[in-house]
Residue frames as a rotation matrix with the C-alpha (Angstrom) as fourth column:
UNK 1
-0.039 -0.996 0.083 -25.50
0.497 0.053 0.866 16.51
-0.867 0.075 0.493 66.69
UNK 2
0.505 0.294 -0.811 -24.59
-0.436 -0.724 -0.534 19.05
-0.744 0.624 -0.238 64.23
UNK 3
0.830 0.119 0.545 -23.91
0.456 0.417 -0.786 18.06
-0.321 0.901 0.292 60.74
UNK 4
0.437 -0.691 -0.575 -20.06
-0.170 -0.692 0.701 18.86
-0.883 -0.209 -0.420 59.54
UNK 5
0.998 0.037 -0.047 -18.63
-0.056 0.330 -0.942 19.10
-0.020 0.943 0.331 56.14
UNK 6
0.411 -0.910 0.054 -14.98
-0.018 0.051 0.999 18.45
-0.912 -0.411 0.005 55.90
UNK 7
0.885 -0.320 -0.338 -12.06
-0.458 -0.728 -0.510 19.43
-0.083 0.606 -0.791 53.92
UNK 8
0.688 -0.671 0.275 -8.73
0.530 0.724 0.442 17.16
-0.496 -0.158 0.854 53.22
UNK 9
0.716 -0.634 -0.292 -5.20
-0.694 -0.693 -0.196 18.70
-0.078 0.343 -0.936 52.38
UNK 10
0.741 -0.539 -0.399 -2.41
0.525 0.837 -0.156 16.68
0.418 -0.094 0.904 51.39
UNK 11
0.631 -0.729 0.265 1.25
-0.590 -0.230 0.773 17.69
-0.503 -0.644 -0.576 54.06
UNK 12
0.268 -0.712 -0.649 4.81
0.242 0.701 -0.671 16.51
0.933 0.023 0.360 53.46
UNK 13
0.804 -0.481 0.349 6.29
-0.542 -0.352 0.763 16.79
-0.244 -0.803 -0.544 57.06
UNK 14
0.463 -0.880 -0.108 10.19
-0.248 -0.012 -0.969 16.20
0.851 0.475 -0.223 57.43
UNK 15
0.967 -0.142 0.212 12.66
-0.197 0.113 0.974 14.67
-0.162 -0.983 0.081 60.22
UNK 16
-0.470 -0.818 -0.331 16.26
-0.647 0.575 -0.501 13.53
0.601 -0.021 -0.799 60.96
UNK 17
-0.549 0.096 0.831 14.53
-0.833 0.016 -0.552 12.28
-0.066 -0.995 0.071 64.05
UNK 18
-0.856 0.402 0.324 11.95
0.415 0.909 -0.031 9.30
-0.307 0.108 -0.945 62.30
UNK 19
-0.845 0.464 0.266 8.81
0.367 0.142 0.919 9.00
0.389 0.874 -0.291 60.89
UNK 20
0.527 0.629 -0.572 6.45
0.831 -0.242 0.500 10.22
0.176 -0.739 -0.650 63.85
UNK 21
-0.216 -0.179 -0.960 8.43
0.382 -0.920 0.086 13.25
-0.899 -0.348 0.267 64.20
UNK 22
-0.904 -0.385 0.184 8.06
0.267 -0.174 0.948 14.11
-0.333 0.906 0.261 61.00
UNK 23
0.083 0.973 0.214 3.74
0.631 -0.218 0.744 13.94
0.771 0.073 -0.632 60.50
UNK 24
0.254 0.049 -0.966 4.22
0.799 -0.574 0.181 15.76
-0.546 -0.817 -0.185 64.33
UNK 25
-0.374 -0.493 -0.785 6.07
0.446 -0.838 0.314 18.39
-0.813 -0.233 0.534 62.67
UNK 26
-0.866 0.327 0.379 3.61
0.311 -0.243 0.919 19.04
0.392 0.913 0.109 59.58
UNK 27
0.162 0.849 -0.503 0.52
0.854 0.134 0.502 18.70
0.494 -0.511 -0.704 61.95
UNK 28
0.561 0.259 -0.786 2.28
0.649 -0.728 0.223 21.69
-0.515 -0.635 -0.576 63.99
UNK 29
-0.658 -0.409 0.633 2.97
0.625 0.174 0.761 23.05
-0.421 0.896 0.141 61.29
UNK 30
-0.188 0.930 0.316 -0.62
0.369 -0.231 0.900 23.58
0.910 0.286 -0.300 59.85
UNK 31
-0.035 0.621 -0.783 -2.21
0.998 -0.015 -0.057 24.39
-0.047 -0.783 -0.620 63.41
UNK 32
-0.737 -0.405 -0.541 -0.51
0.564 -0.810 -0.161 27.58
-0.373 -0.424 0.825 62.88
UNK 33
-0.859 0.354 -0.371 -3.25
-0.511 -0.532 0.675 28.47
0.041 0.769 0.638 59.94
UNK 34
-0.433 0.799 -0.417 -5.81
-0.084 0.424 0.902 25.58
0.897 0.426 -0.117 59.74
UNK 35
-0.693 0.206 0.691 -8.27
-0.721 -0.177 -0.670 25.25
-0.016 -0.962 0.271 62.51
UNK 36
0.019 0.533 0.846 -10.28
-0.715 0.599 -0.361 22.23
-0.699 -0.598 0.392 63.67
UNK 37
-0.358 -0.712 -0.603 -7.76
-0.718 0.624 -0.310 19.54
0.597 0.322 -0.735 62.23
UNK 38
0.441 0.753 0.489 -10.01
-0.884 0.459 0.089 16.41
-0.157 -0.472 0.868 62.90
UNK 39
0.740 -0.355 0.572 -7.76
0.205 0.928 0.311 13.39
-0.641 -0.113 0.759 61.64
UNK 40
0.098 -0.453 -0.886 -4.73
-0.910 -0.401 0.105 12.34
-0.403 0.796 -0.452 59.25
UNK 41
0.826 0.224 0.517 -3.79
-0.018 0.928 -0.372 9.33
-0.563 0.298 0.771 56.92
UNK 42
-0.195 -0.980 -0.044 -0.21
-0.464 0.052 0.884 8.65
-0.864 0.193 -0.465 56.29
UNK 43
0.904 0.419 -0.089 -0.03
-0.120 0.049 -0.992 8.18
-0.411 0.907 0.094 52.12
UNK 44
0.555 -0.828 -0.077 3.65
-0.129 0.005 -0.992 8.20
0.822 0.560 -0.104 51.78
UNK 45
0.937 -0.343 0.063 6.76
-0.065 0.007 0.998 7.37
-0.342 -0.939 -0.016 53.45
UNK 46
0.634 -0.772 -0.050 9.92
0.442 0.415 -0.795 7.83
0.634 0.482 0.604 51.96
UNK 47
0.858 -0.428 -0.284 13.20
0.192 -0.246 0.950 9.01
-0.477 -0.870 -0.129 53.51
UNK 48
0.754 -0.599 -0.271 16.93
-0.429 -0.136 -0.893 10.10
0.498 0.789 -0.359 52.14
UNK 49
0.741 -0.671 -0.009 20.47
0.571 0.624 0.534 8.18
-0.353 -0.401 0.845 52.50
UNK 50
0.479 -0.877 -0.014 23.89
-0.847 -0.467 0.256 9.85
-0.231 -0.111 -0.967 53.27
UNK 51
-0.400 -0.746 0.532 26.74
-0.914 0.277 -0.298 7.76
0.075 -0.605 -0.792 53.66
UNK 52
-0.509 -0.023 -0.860 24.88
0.003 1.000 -0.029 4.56
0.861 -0.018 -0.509 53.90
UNK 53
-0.767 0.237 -0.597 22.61
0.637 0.159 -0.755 5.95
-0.084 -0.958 -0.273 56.49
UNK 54
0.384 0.921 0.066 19.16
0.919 -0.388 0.068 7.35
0.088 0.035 -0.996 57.13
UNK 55
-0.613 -0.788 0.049 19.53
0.681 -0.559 -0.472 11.18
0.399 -0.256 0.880 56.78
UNK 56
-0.614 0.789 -0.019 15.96
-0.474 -0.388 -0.790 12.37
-0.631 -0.476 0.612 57.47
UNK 57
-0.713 0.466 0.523 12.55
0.614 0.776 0.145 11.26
-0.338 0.425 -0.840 56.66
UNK 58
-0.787 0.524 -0.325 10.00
-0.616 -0.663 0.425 12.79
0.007 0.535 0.845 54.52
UNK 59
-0.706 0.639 0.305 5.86
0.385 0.707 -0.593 11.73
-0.595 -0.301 -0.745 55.43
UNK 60
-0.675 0.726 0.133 3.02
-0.358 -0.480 0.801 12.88
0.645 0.493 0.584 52.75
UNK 61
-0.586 0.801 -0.125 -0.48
0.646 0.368 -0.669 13.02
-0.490 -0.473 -0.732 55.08
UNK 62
-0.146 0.774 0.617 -4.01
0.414 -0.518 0.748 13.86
0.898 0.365 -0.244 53.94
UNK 63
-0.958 0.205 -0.199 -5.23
0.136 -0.287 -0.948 16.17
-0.252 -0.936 0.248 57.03
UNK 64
-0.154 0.975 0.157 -9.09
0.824 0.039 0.565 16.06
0.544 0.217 -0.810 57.43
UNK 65
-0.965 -0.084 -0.247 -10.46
0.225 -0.749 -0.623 19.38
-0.133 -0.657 0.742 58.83
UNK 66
0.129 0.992 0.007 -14.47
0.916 -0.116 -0.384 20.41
-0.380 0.056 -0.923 59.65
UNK 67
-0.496 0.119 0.860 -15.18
0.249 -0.930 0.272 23.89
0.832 0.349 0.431 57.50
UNK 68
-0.966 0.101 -0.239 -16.51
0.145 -0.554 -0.820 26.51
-0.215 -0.826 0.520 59.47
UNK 69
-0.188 0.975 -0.117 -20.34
0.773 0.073 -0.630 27.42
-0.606 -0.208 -0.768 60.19
């Protein structure tokens, strides 16, 4: 097994939709640029209020990623 050094970034992703759409939409997001995105690690969760109601959530993740050979 080859030795791999890894790299961590920190992501806000955004939703009306909930907290799992939100990391989903930061994660595809990055893919567009970062390559071999190996894990993440949810560090924040907050979220804004309209009206007395959720209006969208906001997730901060670290993304882990191997560096290239």
């Amino acid at each position: 097994m080859t030795d791999h050094i890894y790299k961590k970034i920190e992501l806000t992703g955004s939703s009306t939709v909930g907290i799992q759409d939100a990391i989903e939409n930061a994660i595809s997001k990055a893919s567009q640029t970062i390559r071999d995105m190996r894990w993440f690690e949810v560090v924040e969760t907050r979220g804004h209020i309209a009206d007395g109601k959720i209006a969208h959530w906001q997730v901060t993740i670290k993304v882990g990623f191997a560096l290239s050979e």
